[in-house]
C-alpha positions in Angstrom: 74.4 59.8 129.9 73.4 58.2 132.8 70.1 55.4 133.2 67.2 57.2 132.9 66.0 56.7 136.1 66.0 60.4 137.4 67.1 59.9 140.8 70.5 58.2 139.4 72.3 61.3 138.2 75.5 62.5 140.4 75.5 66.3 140.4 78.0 66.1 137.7 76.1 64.2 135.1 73.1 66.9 135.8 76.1 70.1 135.0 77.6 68.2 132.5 74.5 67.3 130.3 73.6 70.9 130.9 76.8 72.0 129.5 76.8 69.9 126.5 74.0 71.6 125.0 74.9 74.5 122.6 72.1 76.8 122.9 70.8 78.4 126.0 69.5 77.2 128.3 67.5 78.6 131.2 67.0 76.9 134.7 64.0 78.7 136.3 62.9 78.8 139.6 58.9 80.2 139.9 57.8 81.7 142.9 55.3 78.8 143.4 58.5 76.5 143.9 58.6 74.4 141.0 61.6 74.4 139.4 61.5 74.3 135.1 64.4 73.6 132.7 63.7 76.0 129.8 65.0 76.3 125.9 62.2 78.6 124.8 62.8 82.2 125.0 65.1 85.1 124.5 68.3 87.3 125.7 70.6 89.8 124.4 73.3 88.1 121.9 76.7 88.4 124.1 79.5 89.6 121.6 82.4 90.8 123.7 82.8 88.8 126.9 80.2 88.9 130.1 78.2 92.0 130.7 75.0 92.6 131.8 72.1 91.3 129.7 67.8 90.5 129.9 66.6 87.3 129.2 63.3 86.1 128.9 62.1 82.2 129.0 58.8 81.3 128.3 57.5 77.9 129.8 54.6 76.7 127.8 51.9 73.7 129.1 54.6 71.1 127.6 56.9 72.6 130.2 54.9 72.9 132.9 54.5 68.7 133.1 57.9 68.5 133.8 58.5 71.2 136.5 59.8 69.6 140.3 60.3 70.6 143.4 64.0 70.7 143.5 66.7 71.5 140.8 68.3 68.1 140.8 64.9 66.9 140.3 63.9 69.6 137.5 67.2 68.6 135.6 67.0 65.2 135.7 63.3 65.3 134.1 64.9 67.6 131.7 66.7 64.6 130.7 64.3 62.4 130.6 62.3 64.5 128.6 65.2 64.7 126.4 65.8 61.3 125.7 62.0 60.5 125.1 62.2 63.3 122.1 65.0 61.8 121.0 63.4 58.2 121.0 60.4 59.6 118.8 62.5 61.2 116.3 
């Protein structure tokens, strides 16, 4: 991963850190626009290839500290946020 600082991240650190996860995940845009990086919530289980689906993401007060303005912004706290968990573990 790249320095923490989150204005360092290319475009293709912030996609690939979001691909590396193996749960969903749900990038969010409110209509207050602040942009959230969400894990919580839920969506039909895909079993046979891409078809339509709901999904559901719930961003709790924890969330809401690390929304941003812009999604570049919103994944790189995601990151951050990240790393900081793992540090306390």
């Amino acid at each position: 991963m790249p320095s923490s600082s989150t204005n360092s991240y290319t475009d293709t650190a912030l996609l690939d850190a979001l691909e590396a996860q193996g749960w969903g995940i749900g990038v969010v845009h409110d209509d207050d626009k602040h942009w959230y990086v969400l894990t919580d919530g839920t969506q039909d289980v895909v079993v046979d290839g891409p078809f339509p689906f709901f999904t559901t993401h719930i961003a709790d007060e924890e969330d809401c500290k690390w929304a941003r303005p812009t999604i570049r912004e919103a994944i790189s706290a995601w990151i951050e946020r990240c790393r900081i968990e793992d540090e306390g573990e």
